[in-house]
LODO-262708 format. One record per residue (C-alpha): residue in three letters; x, y, z. Coordinates in steps of 0.2 Angstrom, whole numbers, padded with zeros to 4 digits, always signed. Each point is the difference from the previous one (the first is absolute). Layout:
N
ALAXYZ...
% end
This chain:
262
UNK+0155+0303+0144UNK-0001-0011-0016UNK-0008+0007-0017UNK-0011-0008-0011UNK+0005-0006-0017UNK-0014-0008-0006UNK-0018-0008+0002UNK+0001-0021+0002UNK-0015-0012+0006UNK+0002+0005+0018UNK+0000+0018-0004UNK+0014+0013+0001UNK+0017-0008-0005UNK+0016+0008+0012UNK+0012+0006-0009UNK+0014-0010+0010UNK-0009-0018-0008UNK-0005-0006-0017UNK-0017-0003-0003UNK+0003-0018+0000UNK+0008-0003+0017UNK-0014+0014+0007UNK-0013-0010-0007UNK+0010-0016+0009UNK+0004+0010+0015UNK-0020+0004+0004UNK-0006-0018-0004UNK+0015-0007+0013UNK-0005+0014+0013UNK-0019-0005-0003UNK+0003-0018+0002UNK+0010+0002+0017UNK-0017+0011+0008UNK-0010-0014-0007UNK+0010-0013+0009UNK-0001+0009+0015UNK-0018+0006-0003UNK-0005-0018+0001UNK+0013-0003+0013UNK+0013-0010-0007UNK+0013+0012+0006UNK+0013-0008+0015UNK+0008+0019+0005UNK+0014+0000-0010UNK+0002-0017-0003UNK-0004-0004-0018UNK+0001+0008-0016UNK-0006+0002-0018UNK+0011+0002-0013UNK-0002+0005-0019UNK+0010+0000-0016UNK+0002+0019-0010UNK-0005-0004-0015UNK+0013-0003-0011UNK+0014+0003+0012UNK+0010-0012+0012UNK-0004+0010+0013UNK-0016-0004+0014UNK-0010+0009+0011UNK-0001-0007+0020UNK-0008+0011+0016UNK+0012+0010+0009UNK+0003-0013+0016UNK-0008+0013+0013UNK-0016+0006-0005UNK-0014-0009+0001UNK-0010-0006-0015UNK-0013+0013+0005UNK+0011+0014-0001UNK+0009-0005-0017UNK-0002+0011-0015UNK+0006-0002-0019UNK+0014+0013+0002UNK+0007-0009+0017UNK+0003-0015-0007UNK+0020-0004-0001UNK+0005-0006-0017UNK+0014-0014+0000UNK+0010-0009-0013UNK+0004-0019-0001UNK+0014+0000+0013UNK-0013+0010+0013UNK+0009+0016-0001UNK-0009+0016+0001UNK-0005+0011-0017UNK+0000+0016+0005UNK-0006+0009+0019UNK-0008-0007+0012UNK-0001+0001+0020UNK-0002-0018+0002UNK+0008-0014-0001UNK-0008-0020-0009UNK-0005-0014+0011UNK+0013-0011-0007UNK-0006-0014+0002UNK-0015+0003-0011UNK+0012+0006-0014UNK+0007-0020+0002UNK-0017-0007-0003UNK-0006+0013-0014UNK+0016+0001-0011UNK-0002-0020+0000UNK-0017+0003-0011UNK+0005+0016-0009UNK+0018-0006-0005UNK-0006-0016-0006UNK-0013+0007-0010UNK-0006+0013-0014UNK-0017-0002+0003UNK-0003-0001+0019UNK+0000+0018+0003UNK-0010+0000+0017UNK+0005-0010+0017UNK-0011+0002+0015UNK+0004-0009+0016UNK-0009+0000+0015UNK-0001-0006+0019UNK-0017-0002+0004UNK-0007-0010+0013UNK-0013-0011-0012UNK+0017-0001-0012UNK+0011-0003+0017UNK-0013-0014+0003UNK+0000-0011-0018UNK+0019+0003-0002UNK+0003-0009+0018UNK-0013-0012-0005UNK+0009-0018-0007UNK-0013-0001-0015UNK+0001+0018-0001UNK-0015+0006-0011UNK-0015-0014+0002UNK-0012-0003-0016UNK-0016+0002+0011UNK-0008+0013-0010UNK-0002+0009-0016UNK+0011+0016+0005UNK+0015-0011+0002UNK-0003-0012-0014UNK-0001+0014-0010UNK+0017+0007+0002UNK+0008-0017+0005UNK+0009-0003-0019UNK+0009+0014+0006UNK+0007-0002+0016UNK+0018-0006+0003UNK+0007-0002+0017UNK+0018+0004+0008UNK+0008-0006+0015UNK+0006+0012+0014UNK+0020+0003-0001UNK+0000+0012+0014UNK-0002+0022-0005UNK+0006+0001-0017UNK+0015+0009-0001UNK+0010-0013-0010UNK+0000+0004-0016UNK+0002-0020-0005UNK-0017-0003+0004UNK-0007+0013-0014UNK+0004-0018-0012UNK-0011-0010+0013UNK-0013+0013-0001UNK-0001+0001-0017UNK-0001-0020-0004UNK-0013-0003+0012UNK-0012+0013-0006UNK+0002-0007-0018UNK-0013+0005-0009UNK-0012+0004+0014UNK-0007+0018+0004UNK+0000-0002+0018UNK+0014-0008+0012UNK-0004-0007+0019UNK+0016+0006+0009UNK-0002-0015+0014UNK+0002+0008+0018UNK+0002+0017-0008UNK-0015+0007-0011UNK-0007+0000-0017UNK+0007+0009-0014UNK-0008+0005-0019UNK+0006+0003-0018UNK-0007+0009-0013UNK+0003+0006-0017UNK-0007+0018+0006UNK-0004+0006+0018UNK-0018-0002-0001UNK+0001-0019-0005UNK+0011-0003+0014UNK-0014+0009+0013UNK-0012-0009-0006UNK+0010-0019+0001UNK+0002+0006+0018UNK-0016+0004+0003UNK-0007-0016-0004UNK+0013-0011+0009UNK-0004+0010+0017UNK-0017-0002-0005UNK+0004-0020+0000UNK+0009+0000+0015UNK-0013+0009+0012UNK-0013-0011-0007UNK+0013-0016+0005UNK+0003+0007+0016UNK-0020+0005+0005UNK-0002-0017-0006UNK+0011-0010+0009UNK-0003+0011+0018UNK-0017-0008-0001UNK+0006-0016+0005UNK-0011-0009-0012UNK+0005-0016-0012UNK+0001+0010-0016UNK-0009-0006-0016UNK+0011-0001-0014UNK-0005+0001-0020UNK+0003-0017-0008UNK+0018-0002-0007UNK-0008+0002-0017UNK-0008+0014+0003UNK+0016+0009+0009UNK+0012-0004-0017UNK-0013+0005-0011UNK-0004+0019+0011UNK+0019+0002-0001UNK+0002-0003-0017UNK-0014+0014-0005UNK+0008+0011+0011UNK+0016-0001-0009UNK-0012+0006-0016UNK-0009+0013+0009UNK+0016+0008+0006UNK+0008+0000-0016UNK-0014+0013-0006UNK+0000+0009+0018UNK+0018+0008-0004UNK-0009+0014-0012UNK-0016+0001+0013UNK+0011+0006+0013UNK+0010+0012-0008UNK-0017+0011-0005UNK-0016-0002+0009UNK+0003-0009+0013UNK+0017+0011+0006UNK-0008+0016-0005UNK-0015-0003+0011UNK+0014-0004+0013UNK+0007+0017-0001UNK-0018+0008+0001UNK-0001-0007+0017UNK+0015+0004+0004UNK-0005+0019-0003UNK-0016-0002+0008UNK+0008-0008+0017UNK+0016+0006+0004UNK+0000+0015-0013UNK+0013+0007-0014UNK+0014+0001+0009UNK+0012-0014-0006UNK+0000+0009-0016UNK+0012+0012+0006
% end
């Protein structure tokens, strides 16, 4: 039975971790109920992933338990070859080590991937246009968006380099035929990119299953929504990291209870 060491932002630290991967084990385990909370969850078949802050090792679910059963201390830590740190009874989905190490290893900064196989995402990534400019949620985040074509379930590590050149700059990536996948600096910035782009897509698809001609904003006024989007998100970053994810985890409590802190 583990001991306590010492008290850190999501109580009681375990004696077996360091404050700072306890603290980034409970925000990983929040963020996978939340994804299954709002039911993004596909079974086993996605996967969040975060950096230990700084180490070169990551934090991905245990490819088994569902998101709903997840807790900070299950999570299996890995280093950059996939490899297990420590002890754990599960395995990694491979293939989501292959499209996550393409973010992390390319990058100090990106921290955070979240991919997900929703049927809205499903949707836009089959879509040729992908995501439409039909209104202000996707305008919004637009700037942002990069797109990649489908190579098949990524288990060849070459495509990490594909991966990593088509998302650029952006903060979320349209994995054609496949799903959607965000970045972020922290956990909570990479909910919230996720968030809004399923957002996006639902709209695009209630939209389009009505069978109407749709009425687009002027070309003007789409370049010029995209472009103070790009501002806005640029202040977000901080945003997400206190209010807005704090009041995340408040209805996490309220719904689904205190449980993943363990």
């Amino acid at each position: 039975m583990s001991t306590t060491s010492s008290l850190g932002r999501h109580g009681p630290v375990p004696s077996e971790f360091s404050a700072v991967e306890w603290e980034a084990r409970c925000d990983l385990a929040a963020c996978y109920r939340l994804v299954d909370h709002y039911g993004w969850s596909d079974l086993f078949g996605t996967h969040i992933s975060l950096r230990v802050p700084g180490t070169e090792h990551f934090l991905l679910n245990p490819y088994g338990m569902l998101f709903g059963e997840i807790t900070a201390s299950s999570l299996i830590k890995v280093d950059q070859d996939g490899n297990t740190v420590g002890e754990s009874d599960y395995p990694i989905n491979p293939a989501g080590f292959t499209i996550h190490s393409a973010v992390h290893l390319s990058s100090d900064v990106m921290n955070a991937v979240l991919h997900t196989h929703t049927p809205a995402g499903n949707a836009v990534a089959c879509m040729k246009d992908g995501l439409l400019p039909s209104n202000q949620k996707a305008l919004l985040i637009l700037g942002l968006v990069a797109y990649h074509d489908y190579e098949s379930v990524a288990l060849d590590h070459s495509e990490r380099a594909r991966i990593v050149s088509d998302l650029g700059d952006g903060r979320i990536l349209v994995l054609r035929n496949h799903g959607l996948l965000s970045v972020g600096e922290t956990i909570a910035e990479a909910f919230f990119w996720m968030y809004r782009m399923e957002t996006a897509c639902q709209y695009q698809v209630d939209i389009l299953s009505c069978g109407q001609e749709l009425q687009f904003p002027s070309k003007e006024t789409q370049d010029y929504t995209i472009e103070v989007g790009k501002k806005i998100n640029r202040k977000r970053r901080a945003e997400m990291e206190t209010r807005q994810w704090a009041a995340m985890l408040r209805q996490l409590e309220r719904d689904v209870g205190t449980d993943w802190r363990n």
